[in-house]
N, C-alpha and C positions, 0 to 999 in steps of 0.2 A: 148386670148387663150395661154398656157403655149406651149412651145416647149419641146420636148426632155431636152434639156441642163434646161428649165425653172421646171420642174419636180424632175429632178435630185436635183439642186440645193435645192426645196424646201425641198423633200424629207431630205438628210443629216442637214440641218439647224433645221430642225424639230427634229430630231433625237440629234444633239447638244444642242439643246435648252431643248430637255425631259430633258437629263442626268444635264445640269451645272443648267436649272430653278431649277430642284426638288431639286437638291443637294442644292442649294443655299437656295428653300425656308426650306426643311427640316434637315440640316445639317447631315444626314448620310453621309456616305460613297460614297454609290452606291445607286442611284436612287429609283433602285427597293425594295429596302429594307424598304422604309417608305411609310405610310399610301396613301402619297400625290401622289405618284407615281400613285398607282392604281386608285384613286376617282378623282386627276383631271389631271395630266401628261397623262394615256393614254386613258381618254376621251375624250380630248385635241387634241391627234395626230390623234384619229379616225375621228375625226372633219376636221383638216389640210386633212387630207388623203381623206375624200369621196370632199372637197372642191376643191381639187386639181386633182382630176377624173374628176370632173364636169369639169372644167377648162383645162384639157389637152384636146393632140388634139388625134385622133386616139388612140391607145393602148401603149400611152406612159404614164400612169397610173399606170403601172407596175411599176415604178422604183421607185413606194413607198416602193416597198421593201429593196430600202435603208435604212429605218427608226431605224431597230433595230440592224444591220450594224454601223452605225452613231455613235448612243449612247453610244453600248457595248465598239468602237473604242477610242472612249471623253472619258469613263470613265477606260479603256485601260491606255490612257496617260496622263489623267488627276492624277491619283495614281502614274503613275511611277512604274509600274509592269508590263510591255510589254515584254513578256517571249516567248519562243521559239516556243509554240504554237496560237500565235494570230493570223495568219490567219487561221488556221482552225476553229480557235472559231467565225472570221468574218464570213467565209462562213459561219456558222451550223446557226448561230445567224440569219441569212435572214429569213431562219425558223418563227423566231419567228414573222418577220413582217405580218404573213398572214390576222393578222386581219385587218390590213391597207391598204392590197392591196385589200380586200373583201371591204373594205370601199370606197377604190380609184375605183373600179371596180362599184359599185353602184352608185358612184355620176357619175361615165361615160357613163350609161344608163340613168339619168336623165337629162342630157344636150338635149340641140335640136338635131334632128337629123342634118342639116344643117351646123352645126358648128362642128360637129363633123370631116368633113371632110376639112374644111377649111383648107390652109398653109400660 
């Protein structure tokens, strides 16, 4: 079972790993900007993300809303344009994780009931 802090972790790592894999495989910019992004980066995280619902314990599933936090952040300072508004665009950016936590949220319905409550 993941813990709070085991979620988290996974959560940002996920989130680093969309922005620097896609960038890496597709040479853009910014992640989102190539094909690869959409067809396997966030099919990918929605995978990591209902896996890691299963896997959390209680309602610590939620902190997959780190995911798009994470990335937006890597690719923040990965550029070297870290401007005067980037924590607003962290916060707004959570937003965008909802498909993740819909995901982490479904895989936490599919876990045992039993384990769900374990520490």
């Amino acid at each position: 079972m993941l813990d709070r802090r085991g979620v988290i972790v996974a959560a940002v790592v996920t989130g680093v790993a969309l922005e620097i894999g896609i960038h890496a495989l597709s040479g853009r910019r910014e992640a989102w900007d190539s094909t690869e992004f959409w067809a396997i980066g966030l099919p990918a995280a929605v995978l990591v993300s209902a896996v890691v619902g299963y896997r959390s314990r209680s309602s610590d599933w939620i902190w997959t809303a780190l995911i798009v936090p994470s990335q937006v952040m890597t690719m923040i300072v990965r550029s070297g344009e870290v401007g005067g508004l980037w924590p607003l665009t962290v916060v707004f950016s959570s937003i965008l994780s909802l498909p993740f936590v819909i995901a982490a949220f479904i895989g936490s319905r599919l876990r045992p009931a039993s384990s769900a409550t374990r520490h």
